[in-house]
C-alpha positions in Angstrom: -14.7 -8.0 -24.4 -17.3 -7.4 -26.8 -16.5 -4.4 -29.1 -18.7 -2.2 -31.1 -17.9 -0.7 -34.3 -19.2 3.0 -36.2 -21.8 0.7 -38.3 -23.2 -0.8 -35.2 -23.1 2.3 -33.3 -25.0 4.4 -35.9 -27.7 1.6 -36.8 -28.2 1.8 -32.6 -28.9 5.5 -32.4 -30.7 5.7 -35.6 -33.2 2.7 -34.5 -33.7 4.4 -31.2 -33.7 8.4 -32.0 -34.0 7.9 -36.2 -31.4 10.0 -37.0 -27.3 10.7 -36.1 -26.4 14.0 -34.6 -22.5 12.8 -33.5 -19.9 10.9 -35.2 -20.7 6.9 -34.8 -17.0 6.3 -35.2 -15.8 8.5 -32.6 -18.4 7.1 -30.2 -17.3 3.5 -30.9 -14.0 4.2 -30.4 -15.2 6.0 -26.9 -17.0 3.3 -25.7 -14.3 0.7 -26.5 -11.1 2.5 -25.2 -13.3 3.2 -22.1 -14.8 -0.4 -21.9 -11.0 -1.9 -22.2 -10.1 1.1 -19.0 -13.1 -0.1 -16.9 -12.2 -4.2 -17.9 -16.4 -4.6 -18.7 -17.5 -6.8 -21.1 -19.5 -4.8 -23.3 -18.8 -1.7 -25.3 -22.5 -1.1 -26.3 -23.3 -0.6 -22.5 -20.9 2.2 -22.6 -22.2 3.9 -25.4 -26.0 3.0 -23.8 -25.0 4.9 -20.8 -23.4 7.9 -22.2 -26.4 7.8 -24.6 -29.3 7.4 -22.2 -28.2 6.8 -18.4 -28.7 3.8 -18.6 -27.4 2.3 -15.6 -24.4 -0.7 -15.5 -24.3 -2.6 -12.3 -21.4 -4.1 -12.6 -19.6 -0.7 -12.9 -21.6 0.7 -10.2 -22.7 3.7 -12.4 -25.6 4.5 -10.4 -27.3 4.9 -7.0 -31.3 5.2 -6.4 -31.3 6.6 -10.1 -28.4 8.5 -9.6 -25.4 8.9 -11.0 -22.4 7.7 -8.2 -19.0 9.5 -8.8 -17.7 6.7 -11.1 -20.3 6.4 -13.5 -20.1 10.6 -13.8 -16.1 9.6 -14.4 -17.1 7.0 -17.2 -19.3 9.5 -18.9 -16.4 12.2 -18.4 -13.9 9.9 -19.9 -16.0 9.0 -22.9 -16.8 12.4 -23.7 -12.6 12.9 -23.6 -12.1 9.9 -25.9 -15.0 11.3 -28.5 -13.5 14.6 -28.6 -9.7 13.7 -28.8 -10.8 10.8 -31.7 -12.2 14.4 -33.6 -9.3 15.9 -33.4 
């Protein structure tokens, strides 16, 4: 599995949106408790897909442009994860 850390996370979201509104840690640690749960191979597709939709096939997180019921689970459980590393 190919883990992401708060560095790589923040240089991601600053080189697409140019600046950091949440905590890169926090969403690292999201997307790689949530990318170990789901047994993918790649933490920054997580954080891509809670970022901007962007779909993952082999999770089957979307239909027809869509979000199916697991990827809205996924994006549910990474929002948990992000809150509860906060707190």
């Amino acid at each position: 599995m190919k883990k992401i850390n708060g560095k790589k996370a923040a240089e991601y979201l600053i080189n697409k949106y140019g600046k950091l509104k949440h905590e890169p840690e926090a969403l690292a640690y999201a997307a790689n408790e949530i990318c170990e749960e789901c047994d993918h191979d790649n933490a920054l597709d997580l954080l891509k897909l809670l970022t901007e939709n962007t779909a993952i096939p082999s999770l089957h997180t979307h239909s027809y442009s869509f979000n199916t019921a697991t990827g809205r689970h996924i994006i549910n459980l990474m929002k948990e994860k992000y809150y509860e590393y906060e707190n």
